[in-house]
N, C-alpha and C positions, 0 to 999 in steps of 0.2 A: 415450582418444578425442582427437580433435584438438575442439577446442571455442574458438570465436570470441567471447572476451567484448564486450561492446559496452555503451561509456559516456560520460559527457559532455551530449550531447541538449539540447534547445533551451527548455528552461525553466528556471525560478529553481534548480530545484537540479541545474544544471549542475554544478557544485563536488562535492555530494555527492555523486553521480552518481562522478565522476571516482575516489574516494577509495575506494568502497565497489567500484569495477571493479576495481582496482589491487590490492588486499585479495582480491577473487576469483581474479583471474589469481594471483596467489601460489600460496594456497591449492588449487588446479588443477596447478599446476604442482611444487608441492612431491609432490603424490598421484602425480605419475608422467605427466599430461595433456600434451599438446602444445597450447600458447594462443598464438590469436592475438588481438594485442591492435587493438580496430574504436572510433576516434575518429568518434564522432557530434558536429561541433563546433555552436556555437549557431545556426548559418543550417543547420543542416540538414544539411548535407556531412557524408559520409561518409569516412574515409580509413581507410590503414594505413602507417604508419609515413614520415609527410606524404604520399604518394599518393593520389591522389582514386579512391574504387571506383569501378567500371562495372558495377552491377549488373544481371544478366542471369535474365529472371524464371521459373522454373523450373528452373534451372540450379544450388541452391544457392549456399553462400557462401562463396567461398578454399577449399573441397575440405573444412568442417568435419562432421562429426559431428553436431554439434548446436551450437546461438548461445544465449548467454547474456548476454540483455539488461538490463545493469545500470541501469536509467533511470527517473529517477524525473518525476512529474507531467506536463503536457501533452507531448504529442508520444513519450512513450514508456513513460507506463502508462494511456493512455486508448486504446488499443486502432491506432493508428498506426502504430504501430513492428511492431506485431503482424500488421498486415495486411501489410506490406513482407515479413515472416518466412515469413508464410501463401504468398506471389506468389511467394518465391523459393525455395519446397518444402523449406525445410530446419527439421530437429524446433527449438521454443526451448523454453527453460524458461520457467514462469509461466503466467500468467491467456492462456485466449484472445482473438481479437477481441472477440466480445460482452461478456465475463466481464469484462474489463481496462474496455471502456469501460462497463460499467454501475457500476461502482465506484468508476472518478473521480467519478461523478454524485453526489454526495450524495443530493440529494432522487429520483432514480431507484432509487437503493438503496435509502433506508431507505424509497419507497412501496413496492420487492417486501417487505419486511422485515413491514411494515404490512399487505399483505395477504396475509400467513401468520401473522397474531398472534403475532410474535418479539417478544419484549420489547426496548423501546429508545425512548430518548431523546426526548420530545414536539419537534414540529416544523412550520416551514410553509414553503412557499414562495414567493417573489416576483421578480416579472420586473422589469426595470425598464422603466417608464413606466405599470407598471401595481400603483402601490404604496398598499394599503390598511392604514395605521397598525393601524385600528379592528380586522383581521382578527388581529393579532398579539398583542394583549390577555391573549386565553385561555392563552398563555406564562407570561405572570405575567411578572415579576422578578426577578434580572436574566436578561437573553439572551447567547447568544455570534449575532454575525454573521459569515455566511463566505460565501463567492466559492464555490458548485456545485461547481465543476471545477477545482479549485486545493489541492496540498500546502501541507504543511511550516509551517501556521499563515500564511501570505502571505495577508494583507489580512483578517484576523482581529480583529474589535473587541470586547471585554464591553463592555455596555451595561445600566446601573445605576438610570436614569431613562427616564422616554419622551420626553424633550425631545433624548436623542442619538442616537436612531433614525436618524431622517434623516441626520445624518451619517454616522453607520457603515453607513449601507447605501449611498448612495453610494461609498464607500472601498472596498465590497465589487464595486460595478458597474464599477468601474475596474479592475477583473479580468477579470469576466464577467459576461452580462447576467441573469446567473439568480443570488438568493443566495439561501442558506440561514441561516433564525433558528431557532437551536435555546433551548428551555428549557436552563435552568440546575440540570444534576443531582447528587442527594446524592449522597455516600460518597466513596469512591478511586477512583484512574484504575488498572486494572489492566489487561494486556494478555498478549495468548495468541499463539504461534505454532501456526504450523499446518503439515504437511509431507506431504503423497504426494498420488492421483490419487481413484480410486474408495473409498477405506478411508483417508481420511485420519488423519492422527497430531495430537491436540493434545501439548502444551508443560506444563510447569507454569507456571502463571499467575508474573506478576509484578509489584510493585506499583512505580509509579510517583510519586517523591516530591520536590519542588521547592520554593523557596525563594519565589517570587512570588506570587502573586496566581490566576493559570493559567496554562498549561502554554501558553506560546507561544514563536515564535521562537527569541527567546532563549535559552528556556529548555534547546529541544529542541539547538541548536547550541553553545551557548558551553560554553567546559570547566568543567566540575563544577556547571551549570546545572540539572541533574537529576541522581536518583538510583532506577538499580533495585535493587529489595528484591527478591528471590527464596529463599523462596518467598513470596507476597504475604502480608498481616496477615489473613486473611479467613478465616471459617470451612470446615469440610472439606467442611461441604454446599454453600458460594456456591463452594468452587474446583471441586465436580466440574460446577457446573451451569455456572461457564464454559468448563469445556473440553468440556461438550455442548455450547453456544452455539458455540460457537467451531466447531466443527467440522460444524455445522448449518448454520449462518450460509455457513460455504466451498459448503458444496454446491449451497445453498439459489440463489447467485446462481453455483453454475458455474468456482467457481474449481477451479484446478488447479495441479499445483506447489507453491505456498506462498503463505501469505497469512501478516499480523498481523493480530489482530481484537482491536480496542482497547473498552472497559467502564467502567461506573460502577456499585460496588458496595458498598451500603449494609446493613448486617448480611446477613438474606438473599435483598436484593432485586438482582438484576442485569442491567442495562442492556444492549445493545450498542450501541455509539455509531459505530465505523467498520470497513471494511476497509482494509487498505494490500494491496493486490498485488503489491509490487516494495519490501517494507521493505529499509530499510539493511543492507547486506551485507557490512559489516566484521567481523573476530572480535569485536570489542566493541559492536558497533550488538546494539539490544535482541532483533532475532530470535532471534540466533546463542548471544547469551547464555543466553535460556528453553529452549534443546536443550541446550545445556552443562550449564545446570543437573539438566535430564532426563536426563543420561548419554549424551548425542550428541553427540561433539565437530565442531568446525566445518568438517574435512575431509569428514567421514561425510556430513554433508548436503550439504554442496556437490558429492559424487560422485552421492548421492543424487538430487540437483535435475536433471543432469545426464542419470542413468539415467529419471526419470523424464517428461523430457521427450522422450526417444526412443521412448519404450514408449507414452505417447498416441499420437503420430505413427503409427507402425505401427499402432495400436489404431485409428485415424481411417480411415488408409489401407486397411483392409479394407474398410470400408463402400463398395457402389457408390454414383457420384455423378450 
């Protein structure tokens, strides 16, 4: 197939974005693919190979087969990038419009989550200017505070006392005016990939283990800042009930393609705490590794993501509109 990766995009993890594209295009091209490589730089602009596109809307995109949107956080997994894919009729891999942007939402996700009784991380949400200390209580201690609509741990604060509320939720509203305060969950951070459309595939679980305090920034970027354990330390009744969860949870809000669906699991109590839509796409980023470990090497799914973004498409395209 001729397949248009596309990477770079207009949020903080422009960089990652860039690395985990680059990593794809190989990986496509090594399989025998024809790729072209689609510079989303951070104002938005589109190019290829410095040329600015002129995208023409139902026309697809440079004659590709299908676009594979390597882009992570606002502008290119909240569902943006995905209505641009939608307009210009050509198949992509990943979450849909709705699916991509109900996802970035934290608190829109975990309230479908909530109101399908999925087990998962206590929670509340606050706007700002409309901030009730007193409503946050029932949390207990400590909190994580996070910005709604924002990856990669950006503007993320644990909060140990009630006297540093106020400030960490500020530092979260300098993101976005919506944040989310999650309780503070036992056990390990353990995370599942997930892969196909209607019959999806979980991953063997893997555990997630780091040197800090939590699992932030840092942690997630810097070299040898974490470490996956696969297969996770967790009993064989908590790993089959996350790769039910896991593969629950995809359906449950719509996803398609691949997701990661990240956990906290405490003997045999198990959490789900997020979606990623668009996780990191390098052979070493944690997706690719819990297929490797499953006996699916990094090519097979990446042809896989490919075929399966074509086979929606067609599958959509029957339906009269």
């Amino acid at each position: 197939m001729r397949v248009a990766v596309l990477s770079g995009g207009r949020s903080s993890e422009h960089d990652v974005s860039l690395a985990s594209g680059a990593s794809v295009r190989e990986g496509l091209a090594q399989a025998g693919h024809e790729v072209v490589d689609v510079l989303v730089a951070r104002d938005g602009t589109w190019s290829v190979d410095g040329a600015e596109l002129s995208l023409r809307l139902g026309r697809g995109l440079l004659g590709a087969d299908v676009a594979f949107p390597v882009l992570h956080g606002p502008y290119g997994e909240d569902g943006v990038v995905q209505g641009v894919l939608e307009a210009l009729a050509i198949p992509y891999v990943g979450a849909n419009v709705l699916s991509a942007a109900l996802c970035m939402d934290k608190v829109l996700f975990k309230d479908v989550l909530a109101a399908a009784g999925v087990p998962q991380v206590r929670y509340a949400a606050v706007r700002h200017g409309e901030v009730d200390l007193g409503a946050l209580e029932p949390l207990g201690l400590p909190v994580f505070v996070k910005p709604a609509r924002l990856g990669s741990s950006v503007g993320i604060a644990k909060v140990v006392s009630a006297d540093e509320l106020p400030a960490a939720l500020e530092q979260a509203f300098a993101h976005d005016p919506l944040a989310i305060v999650e309780a503070m969950a036992p056990g390990i951070e353990v995370e599942c990939s997930v892969l196909g459309n209607r019959d999806p595939l979980a991953s063997e679980p893997g555990e997630i283990t780091y040197d800090g305090d939590w699992y932030d920034y840092e942690a997630k970027y810097t070299p040898g800042g974490m470490e996956l354990l696969v297969p996770a330390r967790i009993s064989a009744t908590a790993r089959e009930r996350v790769r039910e969860l896991a593969v629950e949870t995809f359906r449950r809000v719509g996803c398609s393609g691949l997701a990661r669906v990240d956990f906290f699991v405490a003997g045999e109590e198990v959490l789900v705490n997020e979606l990623n839509t668009m996780p990191g796409q390098t052979a070493t980023s944690v997706y690719a590794k819990l297929f490797a470990a499953s006996g699916i090497g990094y090519d097979v799914v990446l042809e896989r993501l490919c075929a399966l973004a074509v086979e929606r498409h067609a599958a959509e395209a029957a339906y009269a509109r």
